[in-house]
C-alpha positions, 0 to 999 in steps of 0.5 A: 169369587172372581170370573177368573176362578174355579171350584174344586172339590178335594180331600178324602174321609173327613176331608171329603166334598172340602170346597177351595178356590183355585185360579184359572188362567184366562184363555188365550186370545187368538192372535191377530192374522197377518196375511188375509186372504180376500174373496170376490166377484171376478170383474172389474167393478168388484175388484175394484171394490176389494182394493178399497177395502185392502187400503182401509185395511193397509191405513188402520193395519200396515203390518197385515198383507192381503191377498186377492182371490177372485172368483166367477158366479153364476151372475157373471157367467149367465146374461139371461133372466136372473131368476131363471138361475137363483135371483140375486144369490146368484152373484154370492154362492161360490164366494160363500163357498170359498169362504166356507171351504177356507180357500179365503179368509174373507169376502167382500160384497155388494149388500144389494146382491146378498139376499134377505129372505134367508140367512147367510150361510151357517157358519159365516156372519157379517163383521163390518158394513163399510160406509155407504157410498152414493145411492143414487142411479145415473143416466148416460146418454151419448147426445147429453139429454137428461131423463125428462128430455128424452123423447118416446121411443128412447131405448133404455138398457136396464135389467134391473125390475126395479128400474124398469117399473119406476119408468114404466111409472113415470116415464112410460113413453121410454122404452126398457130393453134388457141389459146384463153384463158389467158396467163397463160391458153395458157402456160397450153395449150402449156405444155399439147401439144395443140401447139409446141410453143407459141406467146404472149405479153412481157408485159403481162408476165412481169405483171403476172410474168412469164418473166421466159418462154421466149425463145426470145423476138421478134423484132418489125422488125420480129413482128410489135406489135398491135395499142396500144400495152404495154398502159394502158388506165384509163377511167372515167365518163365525169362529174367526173371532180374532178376524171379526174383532180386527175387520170390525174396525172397518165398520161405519156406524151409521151404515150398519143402522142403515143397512139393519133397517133395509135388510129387515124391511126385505126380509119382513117382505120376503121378496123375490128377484121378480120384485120390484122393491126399492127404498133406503134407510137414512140415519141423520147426524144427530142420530135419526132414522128414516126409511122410505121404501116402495114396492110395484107391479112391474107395469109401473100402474101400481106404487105402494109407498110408506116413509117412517122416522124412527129417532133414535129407536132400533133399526129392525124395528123400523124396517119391520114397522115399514114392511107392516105399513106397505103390507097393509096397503097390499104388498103381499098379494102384489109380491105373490101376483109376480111370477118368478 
């Protein structure tokens, strides 16, 4: 019988329990949107992240119109101790909101600031993962200096722990002071004198185009990047399928198996905002996966480490397979001994 059949049981008497076959019309497919209605972070670097997703949107489908709805977080709003209000989710609880609340279609994120110790919020899932952008972390500073010429003392503006116990580790004569806002807040800050010298994402610069300041692009040898770091995430409502289905075609491959393996490797962790934990997933040309990660004492005098190659295996399966390996070496009792 084909997929496209029902079962019917007819006829009275005799007839009673006949058995026939009658077609059934196939659902109809839910149309394509023609407006979408995107949600973000309010500052400059997140709109300017939106706009490369609209023009992705504009080069595959030229008839959609987009529209831009902004929002301020808690992250952008509090510059103290991010953990005093909610960690990372801090920068992604009123753009879930307005997506669940169906004031926007759509919203964009940086998978850094998504957290991985609990699912996304019911009812929304992850259509596209566009292709990574650099993840490395940049230097300015005003006199031109590199990292390794910077003498003792140097005042580094970073909040990030994750930056602040890789120097400690191998910089340990340079000075961290905390530092939030964004990117173009902190250059303001670092021209007004708050720090000597400044720490920030070379793909963030490169979205707000300020590449211009930059002294010496770090390697990720010197500075392992964040769980996510340089990926954009397009979240949707589950039951927008014919949404999912056209986002979809923004998705970069090698990014959503990148991506897979770094976010089960947090997940298997279970970090906190306290925790200083880096690494990157690499997926090769012809089809190899690699993940390097670390994990830290914020002091910098411990660094557990562990790099696996996957081939062409599962990506959670990786990230999981990493996340064992540091957890053997005593990643657990470190990522409890952290207060947050």
């Amino acid at each position: 019988m084909s997929a496209g059949a029902r079962i019917l049981r007819v006829g009275t008497g005799a007839r009673a329990g006949r058995t026939i076959v009658a077609p059934m019309s196939a659902p109809e497919p839910a149309a394509a949107p023609e407006r979408i209605r995107i949600v973000s972070r309010d500052s400059p670097m997140a709109l300017a992240q939106v706009e490369r997703v609209r023009a992705e949107l504009r080069a595959l489908h030229p008839h959609i119109t987009t529209e831009v709805v902004p929002v301020k977080t808690t992250g952008d709003k509090w510059m103290g101790d991010l953990s005093q209000v909610e960690g990372k989710g801090a920068f992604t609880k009123e753009v879930d909101a307005a997506l669940l609340a169906g004031e926007a279609d759509l919203a964009v994120h940086c998978v850094k600031d998504v957290p991985a110790d609990r699912p996304l919020p019911a009812g929304t899932v992850f259509a596209a993962f566009l292709k990574r952008d650099d993840v490395r972390d940049a230097l300015i500073h005003p006199g031109g200096l590199t990292l390794d010429e910077l003498p003792p003392g140097t005042r580094i503006g970073t909040s990030s722990v994750r930056r602040v116990a890789q120097l400690a580790a191998s910089h340990p004569h340079l000075e961290c002071v905390p530092m939030r806002g964004n990117a173009n807040r902190r250059l303001e800050k670092l021209a007004a004198g708050d720090a000597d010298a400044l720490l920030l994402a070379v793909s963030g610069l490169e979205r707000i185009g300020r590449t211009d300041v930059i002294t010496e692009v770090l390697s990720t040898d010197t500075m392992c990047p964040p769980i996510g770091a340089g990926i954009l995430a397009l979240q949707c409502r589950e039951g927008d399928t014919a949404l999912i289905d056209l986002i979809s075609d923004l998705g970069d491959p090698a990014t959503y198996r990148e991506v897979t393996a770094e976010r089960m490797f947090l997940h298997v962790l279970q970090g906190h905002c306290n925790s200083p934990i880096a690494g990157y997933a690499k997926a090769e040309r012809g089809g190899d996966l690699s993940l390097r990660a670390c994990v830290f004492t914020p002091d910098g005098k411990t660094v557990l480490n562990a790099h696996e190659w996957a081939g062409r295996l599962d990506p959670a399966t990786l990230g999981t397979s990493v996340a064992v390996a540091l957890l053997r070496q005593g990643a657990r009792e470190l990522i409890d001994g952290i207060a947050h």
